[in-house]
C-alpha positions as CSV (number, residue, x, y, z in Angstrom):
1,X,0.0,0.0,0.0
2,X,1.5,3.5,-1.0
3,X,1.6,6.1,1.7
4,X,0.4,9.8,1.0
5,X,3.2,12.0,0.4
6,X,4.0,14.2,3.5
7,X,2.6,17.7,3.7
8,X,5.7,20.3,4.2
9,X,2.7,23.5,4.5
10,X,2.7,25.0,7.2
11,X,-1.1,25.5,9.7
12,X,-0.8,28.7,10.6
13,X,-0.4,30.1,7.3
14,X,-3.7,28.2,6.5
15,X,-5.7,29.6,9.1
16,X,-4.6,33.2,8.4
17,X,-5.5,32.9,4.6
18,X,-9.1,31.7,5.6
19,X,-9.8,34.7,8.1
20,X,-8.4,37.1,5.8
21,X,-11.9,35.5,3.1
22,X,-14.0,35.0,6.1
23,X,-13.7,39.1,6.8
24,X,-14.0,40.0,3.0
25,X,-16.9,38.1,2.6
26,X,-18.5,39.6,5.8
27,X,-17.9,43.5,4.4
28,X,-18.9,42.3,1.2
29,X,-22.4,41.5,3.2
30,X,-22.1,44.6,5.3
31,X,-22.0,46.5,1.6
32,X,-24.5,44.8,0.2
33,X,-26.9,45.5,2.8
34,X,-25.9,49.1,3.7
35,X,-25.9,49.9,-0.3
36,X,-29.7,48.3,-0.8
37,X,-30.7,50.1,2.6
38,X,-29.1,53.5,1.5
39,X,-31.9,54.2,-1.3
40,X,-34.9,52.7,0.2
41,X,-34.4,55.5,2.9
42,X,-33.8,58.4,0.8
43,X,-35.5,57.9,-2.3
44,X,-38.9,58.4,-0.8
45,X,-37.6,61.8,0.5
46,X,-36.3,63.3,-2.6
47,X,-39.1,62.0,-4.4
48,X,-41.5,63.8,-2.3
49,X,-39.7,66.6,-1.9
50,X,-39.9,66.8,-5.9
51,X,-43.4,66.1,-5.9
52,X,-44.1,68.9,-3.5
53,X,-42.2,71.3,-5.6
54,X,-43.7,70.4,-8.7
55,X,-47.0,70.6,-7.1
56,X,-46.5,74.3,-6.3
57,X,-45.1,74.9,-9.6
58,X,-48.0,73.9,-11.5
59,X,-51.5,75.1,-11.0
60,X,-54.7,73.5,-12.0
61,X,-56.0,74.0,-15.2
62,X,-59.5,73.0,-15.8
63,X,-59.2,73.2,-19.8
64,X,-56.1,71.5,-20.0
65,X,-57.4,68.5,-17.7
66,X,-60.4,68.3,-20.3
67,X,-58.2,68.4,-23.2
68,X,-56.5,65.7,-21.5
69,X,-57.2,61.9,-23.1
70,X,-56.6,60.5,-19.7
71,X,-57.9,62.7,-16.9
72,X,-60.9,61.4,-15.0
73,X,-62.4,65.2,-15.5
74,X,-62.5,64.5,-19.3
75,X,-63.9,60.9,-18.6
76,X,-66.4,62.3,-16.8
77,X,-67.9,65.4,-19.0
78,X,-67.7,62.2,-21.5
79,X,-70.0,59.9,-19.4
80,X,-72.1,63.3,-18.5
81,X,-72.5,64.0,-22.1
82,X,-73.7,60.8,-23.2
83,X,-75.8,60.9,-20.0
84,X,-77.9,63.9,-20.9
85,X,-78.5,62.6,-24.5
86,X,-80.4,59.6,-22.9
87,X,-82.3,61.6,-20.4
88,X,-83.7,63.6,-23.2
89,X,-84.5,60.1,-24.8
90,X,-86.1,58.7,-21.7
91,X,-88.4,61.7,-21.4
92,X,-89.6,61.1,-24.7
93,X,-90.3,58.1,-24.1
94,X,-92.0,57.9,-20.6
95,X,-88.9,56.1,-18.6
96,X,-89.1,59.0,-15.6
97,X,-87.2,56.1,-13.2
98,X,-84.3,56.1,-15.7
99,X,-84.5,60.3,-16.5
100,X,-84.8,60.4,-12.9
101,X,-81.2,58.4,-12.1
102,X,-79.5,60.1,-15.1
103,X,-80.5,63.6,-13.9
104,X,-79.4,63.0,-10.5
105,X,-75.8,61.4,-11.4
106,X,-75.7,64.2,-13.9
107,X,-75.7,66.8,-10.8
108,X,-73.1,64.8,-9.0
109,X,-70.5,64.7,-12.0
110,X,-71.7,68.4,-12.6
111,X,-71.1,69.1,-8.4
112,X,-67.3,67.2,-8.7
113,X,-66.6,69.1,-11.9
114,X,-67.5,72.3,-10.5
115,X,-65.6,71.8,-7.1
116,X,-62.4,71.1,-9.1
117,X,-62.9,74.3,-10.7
118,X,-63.1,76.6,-8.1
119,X,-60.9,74.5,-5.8
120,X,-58.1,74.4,-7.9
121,X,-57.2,70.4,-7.7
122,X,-57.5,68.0,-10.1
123,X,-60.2,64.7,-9.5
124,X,-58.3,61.9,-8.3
125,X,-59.6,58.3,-9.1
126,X,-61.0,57.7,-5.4
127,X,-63.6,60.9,-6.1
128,X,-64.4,60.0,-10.2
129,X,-64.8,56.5,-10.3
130,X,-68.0,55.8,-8.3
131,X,-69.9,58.6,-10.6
132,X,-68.0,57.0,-13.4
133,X,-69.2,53.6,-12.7
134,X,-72.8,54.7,-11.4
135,X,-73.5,57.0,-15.1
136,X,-71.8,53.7,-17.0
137,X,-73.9,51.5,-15.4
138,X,-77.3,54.1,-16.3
139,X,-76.0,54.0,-19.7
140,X,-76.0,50.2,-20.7
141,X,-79.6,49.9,-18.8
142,X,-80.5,52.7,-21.2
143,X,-78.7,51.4,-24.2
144,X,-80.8,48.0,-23.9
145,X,-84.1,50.3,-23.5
146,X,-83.8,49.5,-27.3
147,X,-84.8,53.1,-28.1
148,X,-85.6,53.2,-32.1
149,X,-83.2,54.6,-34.1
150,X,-84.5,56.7,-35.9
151,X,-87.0,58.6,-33.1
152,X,-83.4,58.6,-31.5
153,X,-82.5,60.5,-34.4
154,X,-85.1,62.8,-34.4
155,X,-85.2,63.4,-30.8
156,X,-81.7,64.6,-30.3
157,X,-82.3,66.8,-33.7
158,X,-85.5,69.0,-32.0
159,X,-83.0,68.5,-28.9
160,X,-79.9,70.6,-30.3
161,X,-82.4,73.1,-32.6
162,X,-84.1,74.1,-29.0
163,X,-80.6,74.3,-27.6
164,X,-79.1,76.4,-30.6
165,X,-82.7,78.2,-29.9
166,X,-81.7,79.3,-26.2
167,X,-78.5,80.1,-27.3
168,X,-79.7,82.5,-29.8
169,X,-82.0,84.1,-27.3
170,X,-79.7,84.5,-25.5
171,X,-76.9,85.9,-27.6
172,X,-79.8,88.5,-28.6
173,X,-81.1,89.4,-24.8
174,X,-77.2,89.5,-23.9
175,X,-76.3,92.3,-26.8
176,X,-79.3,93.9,-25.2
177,X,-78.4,94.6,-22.0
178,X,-75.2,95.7,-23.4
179,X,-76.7,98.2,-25.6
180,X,-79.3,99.4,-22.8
181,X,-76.1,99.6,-20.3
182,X,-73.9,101.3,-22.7
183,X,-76.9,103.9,-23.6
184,X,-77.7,104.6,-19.7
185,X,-76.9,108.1,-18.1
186,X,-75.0,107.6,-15.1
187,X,-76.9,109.0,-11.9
188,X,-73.9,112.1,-11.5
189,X,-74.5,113.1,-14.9
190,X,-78.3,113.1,-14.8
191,X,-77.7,115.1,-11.4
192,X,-75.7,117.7,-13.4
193,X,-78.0,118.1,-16.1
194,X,-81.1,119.0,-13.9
195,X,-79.3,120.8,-11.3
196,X,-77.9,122.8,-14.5
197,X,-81.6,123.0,-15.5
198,X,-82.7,124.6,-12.5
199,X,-79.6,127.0,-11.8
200,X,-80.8,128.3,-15.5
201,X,-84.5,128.4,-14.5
202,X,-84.6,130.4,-11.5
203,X,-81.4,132.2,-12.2
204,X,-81.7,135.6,-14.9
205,X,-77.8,136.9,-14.1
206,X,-77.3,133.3,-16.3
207,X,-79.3,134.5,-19.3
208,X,-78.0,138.2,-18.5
209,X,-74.5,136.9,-19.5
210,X,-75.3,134.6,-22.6
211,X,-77.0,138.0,-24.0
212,X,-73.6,139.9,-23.2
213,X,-71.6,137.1,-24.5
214,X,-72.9,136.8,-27.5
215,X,-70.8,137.1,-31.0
216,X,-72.5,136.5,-33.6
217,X,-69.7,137.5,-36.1
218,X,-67.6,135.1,-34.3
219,X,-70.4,132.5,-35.3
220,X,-69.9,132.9,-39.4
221,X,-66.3,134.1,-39.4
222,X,-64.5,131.6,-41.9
223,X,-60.9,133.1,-40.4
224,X,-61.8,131.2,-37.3
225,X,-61.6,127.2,-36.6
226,X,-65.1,125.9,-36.3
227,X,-65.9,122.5,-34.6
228,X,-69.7,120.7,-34.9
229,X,-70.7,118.8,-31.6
230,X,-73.6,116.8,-31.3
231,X,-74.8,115.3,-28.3
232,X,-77.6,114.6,-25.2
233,X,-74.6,114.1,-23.2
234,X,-73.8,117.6,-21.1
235,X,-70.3,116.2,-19.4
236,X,-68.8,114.1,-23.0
237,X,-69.3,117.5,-24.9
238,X,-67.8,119.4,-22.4
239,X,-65.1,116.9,-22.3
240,X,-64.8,117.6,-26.0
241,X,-64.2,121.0,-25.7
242,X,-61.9,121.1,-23.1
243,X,-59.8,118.7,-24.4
244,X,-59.6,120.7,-28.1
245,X,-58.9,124.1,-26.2
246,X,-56.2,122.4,-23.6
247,X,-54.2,121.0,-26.2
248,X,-54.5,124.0,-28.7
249,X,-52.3,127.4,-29.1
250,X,-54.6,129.6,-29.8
251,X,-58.0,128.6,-27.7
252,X,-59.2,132.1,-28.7
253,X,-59.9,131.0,-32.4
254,X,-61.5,128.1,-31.5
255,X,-65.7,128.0,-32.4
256,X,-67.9,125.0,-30.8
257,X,-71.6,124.7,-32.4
258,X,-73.1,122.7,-29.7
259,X,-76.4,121.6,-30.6
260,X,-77.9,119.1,-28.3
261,X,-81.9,118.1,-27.6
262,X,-84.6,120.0,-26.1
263,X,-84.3,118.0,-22.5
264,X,-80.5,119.1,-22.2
265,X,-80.8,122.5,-23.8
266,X,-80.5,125.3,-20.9
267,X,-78.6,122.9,-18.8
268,X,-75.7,123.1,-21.8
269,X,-76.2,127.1,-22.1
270,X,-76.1,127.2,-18.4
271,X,-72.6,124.8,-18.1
272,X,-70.9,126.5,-21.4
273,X,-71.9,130.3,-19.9
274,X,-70.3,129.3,-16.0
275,X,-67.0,127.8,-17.8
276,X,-65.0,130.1,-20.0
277,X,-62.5,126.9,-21.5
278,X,-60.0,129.4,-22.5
279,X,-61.6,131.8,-24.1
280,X,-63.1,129.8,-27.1
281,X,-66.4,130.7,-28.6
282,X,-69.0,127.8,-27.7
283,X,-72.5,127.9,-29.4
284,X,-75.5,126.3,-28.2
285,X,-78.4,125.0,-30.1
286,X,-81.6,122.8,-29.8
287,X,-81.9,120.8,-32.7
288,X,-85.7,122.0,-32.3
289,X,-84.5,125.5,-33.8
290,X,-84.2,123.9,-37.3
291,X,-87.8,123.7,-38.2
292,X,-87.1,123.0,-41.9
293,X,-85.9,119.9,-40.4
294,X,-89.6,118.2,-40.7
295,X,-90.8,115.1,-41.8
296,X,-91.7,116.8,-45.6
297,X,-87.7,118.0,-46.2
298,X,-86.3,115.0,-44.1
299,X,-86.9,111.1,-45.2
300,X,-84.9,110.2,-41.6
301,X,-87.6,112.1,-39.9
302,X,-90.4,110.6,-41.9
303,X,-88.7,107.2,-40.6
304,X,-87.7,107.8,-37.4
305,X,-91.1,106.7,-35.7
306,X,-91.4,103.4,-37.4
307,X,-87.6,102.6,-36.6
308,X,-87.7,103.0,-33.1
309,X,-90.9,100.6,-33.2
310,X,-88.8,98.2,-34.4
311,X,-85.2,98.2,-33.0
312,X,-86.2,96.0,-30.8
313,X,-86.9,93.3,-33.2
314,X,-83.7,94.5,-35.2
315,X,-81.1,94.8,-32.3
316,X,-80.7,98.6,-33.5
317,X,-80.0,101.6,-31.6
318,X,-82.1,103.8,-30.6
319,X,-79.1,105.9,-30.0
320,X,-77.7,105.7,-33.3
321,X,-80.9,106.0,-35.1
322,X,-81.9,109.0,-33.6
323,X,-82.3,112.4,-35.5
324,X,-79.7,114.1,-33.5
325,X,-77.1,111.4,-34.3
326,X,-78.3,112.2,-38.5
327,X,-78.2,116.1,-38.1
328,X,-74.5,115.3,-39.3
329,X,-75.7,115.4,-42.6
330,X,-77.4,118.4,-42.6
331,X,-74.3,120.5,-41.5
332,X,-74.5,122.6,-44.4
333,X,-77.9,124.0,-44.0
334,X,-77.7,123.9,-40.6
335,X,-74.8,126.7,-41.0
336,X,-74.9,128.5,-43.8
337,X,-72.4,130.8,-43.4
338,X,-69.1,128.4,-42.7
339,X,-66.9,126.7,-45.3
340,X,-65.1,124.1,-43.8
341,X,-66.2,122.6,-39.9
342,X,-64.2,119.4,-38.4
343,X,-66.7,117.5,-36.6
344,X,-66.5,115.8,-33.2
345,X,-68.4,112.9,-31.6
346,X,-69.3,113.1,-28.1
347,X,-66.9,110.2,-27.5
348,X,-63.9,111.6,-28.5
349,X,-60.6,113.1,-26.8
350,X,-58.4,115.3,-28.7
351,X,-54.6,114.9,-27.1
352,X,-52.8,117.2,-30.1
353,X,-53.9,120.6,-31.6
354,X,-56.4,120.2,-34.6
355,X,-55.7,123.8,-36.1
356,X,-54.2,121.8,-39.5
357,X,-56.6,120.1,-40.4
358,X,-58.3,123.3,-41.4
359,X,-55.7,124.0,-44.2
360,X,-55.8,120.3,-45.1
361,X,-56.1,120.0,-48.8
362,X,-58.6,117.7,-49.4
363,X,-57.9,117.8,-53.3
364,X,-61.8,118.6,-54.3
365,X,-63.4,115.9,-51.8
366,X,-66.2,116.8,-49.6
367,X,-65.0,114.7,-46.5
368,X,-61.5,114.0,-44.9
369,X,-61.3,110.9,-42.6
370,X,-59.3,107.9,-41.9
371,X,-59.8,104.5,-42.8
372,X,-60.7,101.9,-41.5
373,X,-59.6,98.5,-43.6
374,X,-56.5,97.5,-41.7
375,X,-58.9,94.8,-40.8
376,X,-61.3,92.5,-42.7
377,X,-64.3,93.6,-41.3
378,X,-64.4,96.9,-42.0
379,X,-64.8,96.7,-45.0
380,X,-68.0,97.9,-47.3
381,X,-69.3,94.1,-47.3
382,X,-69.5,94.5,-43.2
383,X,-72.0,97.4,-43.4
384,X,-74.0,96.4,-46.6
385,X,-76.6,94.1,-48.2
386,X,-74.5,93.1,-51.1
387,X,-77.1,90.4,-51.7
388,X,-79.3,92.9,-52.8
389,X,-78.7,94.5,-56.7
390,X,-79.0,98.1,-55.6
391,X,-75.8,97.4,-53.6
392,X,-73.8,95.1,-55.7
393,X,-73.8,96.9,-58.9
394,X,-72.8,100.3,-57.4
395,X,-70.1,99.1,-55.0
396,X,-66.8,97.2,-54.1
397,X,-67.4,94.7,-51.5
398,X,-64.0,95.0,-50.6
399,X,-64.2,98.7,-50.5
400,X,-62.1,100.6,-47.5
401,X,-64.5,101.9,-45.2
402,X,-63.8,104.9,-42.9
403,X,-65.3,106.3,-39.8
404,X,-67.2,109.2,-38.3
405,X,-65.7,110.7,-34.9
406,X,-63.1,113.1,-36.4
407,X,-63.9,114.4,-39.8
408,X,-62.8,117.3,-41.6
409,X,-66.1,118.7,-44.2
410,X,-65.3,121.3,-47.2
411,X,-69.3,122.7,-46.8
412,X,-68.3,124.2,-50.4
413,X,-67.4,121.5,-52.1
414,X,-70.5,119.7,-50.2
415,X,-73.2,122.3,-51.1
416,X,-72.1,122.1,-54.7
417,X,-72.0,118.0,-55.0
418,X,-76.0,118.4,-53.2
419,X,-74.9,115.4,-51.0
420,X,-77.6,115.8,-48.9
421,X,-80.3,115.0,-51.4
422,X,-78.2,112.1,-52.3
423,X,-78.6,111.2,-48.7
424,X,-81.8,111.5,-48.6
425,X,-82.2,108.8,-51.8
426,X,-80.5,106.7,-50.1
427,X,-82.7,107.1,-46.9
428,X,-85.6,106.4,-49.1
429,X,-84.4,103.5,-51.0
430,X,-83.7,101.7,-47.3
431,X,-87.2,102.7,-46.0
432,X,-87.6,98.7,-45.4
433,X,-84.0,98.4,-43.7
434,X,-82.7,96.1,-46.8
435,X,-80.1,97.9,-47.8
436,X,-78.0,98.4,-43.9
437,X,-79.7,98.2,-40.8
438,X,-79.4,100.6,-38.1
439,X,-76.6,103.8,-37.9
440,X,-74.6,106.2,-39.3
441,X,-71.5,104.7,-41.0
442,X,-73.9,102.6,-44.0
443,X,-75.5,106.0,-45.0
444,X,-72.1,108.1,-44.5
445,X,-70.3,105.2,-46.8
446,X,-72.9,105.5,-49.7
447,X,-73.3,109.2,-49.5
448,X,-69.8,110.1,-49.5
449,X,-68.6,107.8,-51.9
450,X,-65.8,108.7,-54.2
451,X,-65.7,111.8,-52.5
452,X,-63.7,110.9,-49.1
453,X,-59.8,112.1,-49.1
454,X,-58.0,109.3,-46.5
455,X,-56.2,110.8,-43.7
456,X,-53.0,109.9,-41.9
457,X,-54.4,107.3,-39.4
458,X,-52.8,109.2,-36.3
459,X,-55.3,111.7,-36.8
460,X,-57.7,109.4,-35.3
461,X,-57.6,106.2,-33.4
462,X,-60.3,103.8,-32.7
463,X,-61.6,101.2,-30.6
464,X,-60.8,102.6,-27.2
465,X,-64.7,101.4,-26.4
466,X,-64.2,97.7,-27.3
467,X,-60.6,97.0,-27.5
468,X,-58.5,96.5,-24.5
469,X,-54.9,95.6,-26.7
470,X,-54.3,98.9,-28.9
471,X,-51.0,99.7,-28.8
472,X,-49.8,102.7,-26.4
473,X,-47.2,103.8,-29.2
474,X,-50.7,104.6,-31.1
475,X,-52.5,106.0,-28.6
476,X,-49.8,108.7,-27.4
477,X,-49.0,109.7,-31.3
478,X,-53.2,110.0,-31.9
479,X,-54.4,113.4,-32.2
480,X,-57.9,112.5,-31.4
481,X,-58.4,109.0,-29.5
482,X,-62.1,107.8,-29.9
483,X,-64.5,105.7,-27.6
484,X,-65.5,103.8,-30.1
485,X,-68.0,100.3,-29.3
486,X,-70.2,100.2,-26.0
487,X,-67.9,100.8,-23.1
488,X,-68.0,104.8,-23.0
489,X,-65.5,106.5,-20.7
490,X,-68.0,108.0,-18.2
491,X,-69.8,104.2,-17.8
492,X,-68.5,101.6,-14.9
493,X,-68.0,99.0,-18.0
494,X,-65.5,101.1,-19.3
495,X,-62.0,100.0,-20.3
496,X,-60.0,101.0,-16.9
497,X,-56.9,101.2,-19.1
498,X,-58.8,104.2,-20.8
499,X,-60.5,105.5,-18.8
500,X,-57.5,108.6,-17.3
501,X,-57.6,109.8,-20.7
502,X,-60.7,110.9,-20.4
503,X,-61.1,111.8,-16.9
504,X,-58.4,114.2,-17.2
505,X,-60.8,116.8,-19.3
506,X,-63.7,116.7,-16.4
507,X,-63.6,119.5,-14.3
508,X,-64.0,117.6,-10.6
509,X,-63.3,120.4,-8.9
510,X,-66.6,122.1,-10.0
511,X,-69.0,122.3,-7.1
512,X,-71.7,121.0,-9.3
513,X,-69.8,117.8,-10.1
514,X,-68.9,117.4,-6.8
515,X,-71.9,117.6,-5.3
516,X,-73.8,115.0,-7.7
517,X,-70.8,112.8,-7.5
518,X,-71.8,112.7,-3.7
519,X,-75.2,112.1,-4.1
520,X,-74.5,109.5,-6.7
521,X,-72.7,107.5,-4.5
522,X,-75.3,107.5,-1.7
């Protein structure tokens, strides 16, 4: 038998090799564990901490949630969709136990929907998904009603038509109220006018001074710069004036013809004889002076009684419709004596001085304004019946229209062209409303066709009544700036970006202002 060959190692060195792997492997372990510990403890900290931040980063948004394939708020206005169709189904046809369930889940998605609105969170799953599962579940037992296709059909078809219905009303009550709000006197300026009234009523001293102030030479001289004003409203004309006179050098040569309505006459003599404005000449008419003005000579006048029996049916304006909005065309007879007027809405600020317009060279045209076709719908087709023959063979659809507000008139070069008797065609031709609808603009457009010179457009900007995003750059370089739309600077629905540059032409420290602004605010 062989032996085993002799073993020379030596046992020590043995035992220290296998402690030396024995402590390896045990801060291998240690590692191990302390690098799979390590994570599992912070990771839920830095991910909250991220969540939190990007919580308070991002704010709810309703729209985006909805435009969202995925979010439970779209799922839901789904389901609630869907819902109502079948509850208008189940009415026709009897079902008031199924109506009844869908019209009371359809208030609970409606409730959730409107809580995450105003409470700025988005619906989580916990909150959607029992009125999820409730409307799904009312929808199958509908679907197997086995409603008939085509009464389905027809149903939902009367069922949108008396939706679009209410939507049209109202659209139409809506524009309304806006035109009844933007048309209403504020309480301080009705205050004005009749305390104004009175003060001229029981006071002589006032009628005294008009008969000492008056100039009639001032009234025709043609050396003089003569401005047309026409308005019910006592503090937006005298905001006209003030503003023309402040922003002028020489105030003095400066003639207003006021002529306003019978209600506001003596309380416009009284307020235009108490302020001097510089010096300027200010005039004040009733438009019931012009007796010629009469229902034989005048086809607006002839109309006027059977259009304000039906704005109401039209959406017109009163306002706009009314004679002393149309004595515009009628400024040549209405003074006789002048050659060339610029005239001034009531809703209109002048910021620069106006004194060239009145050596403007208007190169044998009867009206100087600015246009208006830097957008698309101000052009002829926006104020016109181009459907109608009258209209389409005589005129350009795409015609530049203009606007009234700040308008320079050669009375000449008008007299001689008769325009007014071409107005007054026109008038009759649209004695049905066929040709335009209600205003101004659609008579001004035919009547001073071919004979309006285009003015540089900083003599007159627009839209400070309805646009809230006209440049600043544009309004500081206007020379008039004009309350154009329904939100007139002396109404509460006024632009507040606006409104200082017309506020800065009323007189607040006049006792009479004053005092009704007081009493307004009781």
């Amino acid at each position: 038998m062989r032996r085993r060959a002799p073993d020379f190692r030596r046992p020590a060195r043995r035992r220290f090799v296998s402690w030396i792997w024995c402590l390896l492997l045990v801060f291998l372990a240690l590692g191990t564990m302390i690098f799979m510990l390590q994570p599992r403890r912070g990771a839920p900290i830095q991910d909250s901490r991220k969540s939190n931040r990007r919580s308070q980063r991002e704010t709810f948004d309703l729209k985006r949630e909805l435009s969202s394939a995925t979010s439970f708020a779209r799922q839901l206005v789904e389901q609630m969709t869907l819902a109502k169709a079948y509850l208008v189904m189940a009415k026709e046809q009897g079902n008031l136990k199924l109506a009844g369930d869908l019209s009371s889940q359809i208030r609970s998605c409606q409730r959730l929907l409107s809580q995450a609105a105003t409470g700025g969170k988005r619906i989580t799953l916990e909150e959607a998904q029992p009125v999820i599962s409730k409307l799904a579940h009312l929808i199958l037992k509908a679907q197997e009603s086995h409603f008939d296709i085509a009464t389905t059909i027809v149903t939902l078809k009367n069922h949108i038509q008396a939706l679009e219905a209410r939507v049209n009303a109202a659209t139409v009550q809506s524009a309304e109220f806006g035109r009844l709000a933007s048309e209403a006197v504020p309480r301080y300026i009705h205050c004005l006018s009749v305390k104004l009234t009175v003060d001229w009523l029981s006071s002589s001293s006032l009628r005294r001074l008009e008969e000492d102030r008056r100039n009639q030479a001032r009234l025709v001289d043609n050396s003089l710069h003569h401005f047309c004003v026409f308005s019910d409203n006592l503090l937006a004309a005298s905001v006209v004036v003030n503003s023309t006179v402040s922003n002028t050098d020489h105030p003095q040569k400066l003639v207003f013809h006021v002529v306003t309505n019978s209600a506001n006459y003596r309380a416009m003599r009284a307020w235009f004889l108490v302020n001097s404005f510089k010096g300027c000449t200010v005039e004040v008419r009733s438009m019931e002076e012009f007796s010629w003005l009469n229902a034989s000579h005048s086809p607006m006048v002839k109309q006027l009684p059977q259009s304000e029996e039906s704005q109401a049916g039209h959406l017109g304006s009163p306002k706009l419709d009314s004679l002393l909005s149309h004595l515009r065309f009628y400024i040549p007879q209405m003074f006789p004596s002048l050659e060339k007027v610029v005239f001034l809405d009531d809703d209109v600020v002048v910021q620069k001085d106006l004194a060239a317009l009145f050596s403007l060279d208007l190169r044998g045209n009867v009206n100087g304004a600015v246009e208006t076709c830097l957008e698309a719908f101000h052009r002829y087709h926006r104020y016109l019946n181009f459907s109608d023959p009258l209209i389409s063979s005589r005129f350009d659809p795409q015609g530049c229209g203009w606007s009234f507000g700040m308008n320079v008139f050669d009375l000449v070069a008008w007299r001689k062209a008769d325009l007014t008797s071409v107005y007054h065609r026109w008038q009759e031709r649209n004695s049905n409303g066929v040709l335009w609808r209600t205003g101004t603009l659609a008579p001004g457009l035919l009547t001073f066709h071919g004979l309006t010179e285009p003015l540089d457009r900083r003599w007159h900007v627009l839209g400070l009544g309805f646009d809230p995003d006209i440049d600043n750059r544009l309004i500081e370089s206007a020379a008039v700036v004009h309350f154009s739309g329904r939100m007139k600077p002396w109404l509460k629905l006024s632009i507040a970006r606006y409104r200082p540059l017309w506020e800065r032409y009323v007189d607040y420290s006049s006792p009479d202002i004053r005092s009704c602004l007081a009493q307004s605010q009781l």
